[in-house]
N, C-alpha and C positions, 0 to 999 in steps of 0.2 A: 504494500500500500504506500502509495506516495503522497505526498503533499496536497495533491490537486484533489486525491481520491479522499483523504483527509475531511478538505474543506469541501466537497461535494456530500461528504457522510454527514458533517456539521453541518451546512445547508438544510439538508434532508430530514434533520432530528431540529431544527431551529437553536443550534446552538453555535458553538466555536470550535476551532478543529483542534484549541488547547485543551476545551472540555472532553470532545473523544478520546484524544488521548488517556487522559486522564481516567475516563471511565473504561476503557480496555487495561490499562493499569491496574486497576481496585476490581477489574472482573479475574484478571490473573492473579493476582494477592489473594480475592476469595478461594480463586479454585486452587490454589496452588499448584498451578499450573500455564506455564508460557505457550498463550497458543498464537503466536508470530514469529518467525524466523526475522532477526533485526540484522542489518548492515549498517554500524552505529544507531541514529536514532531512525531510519528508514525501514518501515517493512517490506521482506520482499519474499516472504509466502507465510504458511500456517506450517505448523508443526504437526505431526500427525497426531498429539492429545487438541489439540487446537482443532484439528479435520473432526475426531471424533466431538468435541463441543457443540460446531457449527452442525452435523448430523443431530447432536439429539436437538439443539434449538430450532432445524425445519421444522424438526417432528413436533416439537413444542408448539408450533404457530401452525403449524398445519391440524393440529386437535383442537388449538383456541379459535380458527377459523370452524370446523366442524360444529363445535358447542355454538356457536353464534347462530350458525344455520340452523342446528336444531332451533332455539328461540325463537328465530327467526318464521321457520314453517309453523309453529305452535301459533304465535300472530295471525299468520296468514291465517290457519284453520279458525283459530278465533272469532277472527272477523268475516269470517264465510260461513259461519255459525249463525250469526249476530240478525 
């Protein structure tokens, strides 16, 4: 990850690309585990406990996507009820 990808992730979350950092930092302190291969301060891939992170966190968003649709159908039926 470079600089540009940085501030396009900061963009994307409405913050700063010193605050990503920051939070990939304290997300690696938690897990105690380095999931970016660095070249001084530049990333330039994942590590493979870092490959396995990003797999369970699709998985993670792809179930919070699933539970939303169920809600989601439950409404609809609701008000096809109504």
């Amino acid at each position: 990850m470079n600089l540009q990808q940085l501030c396009a992730a900061a963009d994307n979350l409405h913050t700063s690309q010193p605050g990503v950092s920051k939070q990939i930092q304290l997300l690696e302190a938690e897990l105690h585990v380095e999931r970016f291969l660095r070249r001084g301060k530049r990333i330039v891939g994942m590590t493979p406990e870092g490959e396995r992170v990003f797999h369970f966190a699709q998985q993670a968003i792809r179930d919070i996507e699933n539970i939303r649709k169920v809600g989601q159908d439950f409404l609809l039926e609701i008000m096809g009820n109504s």
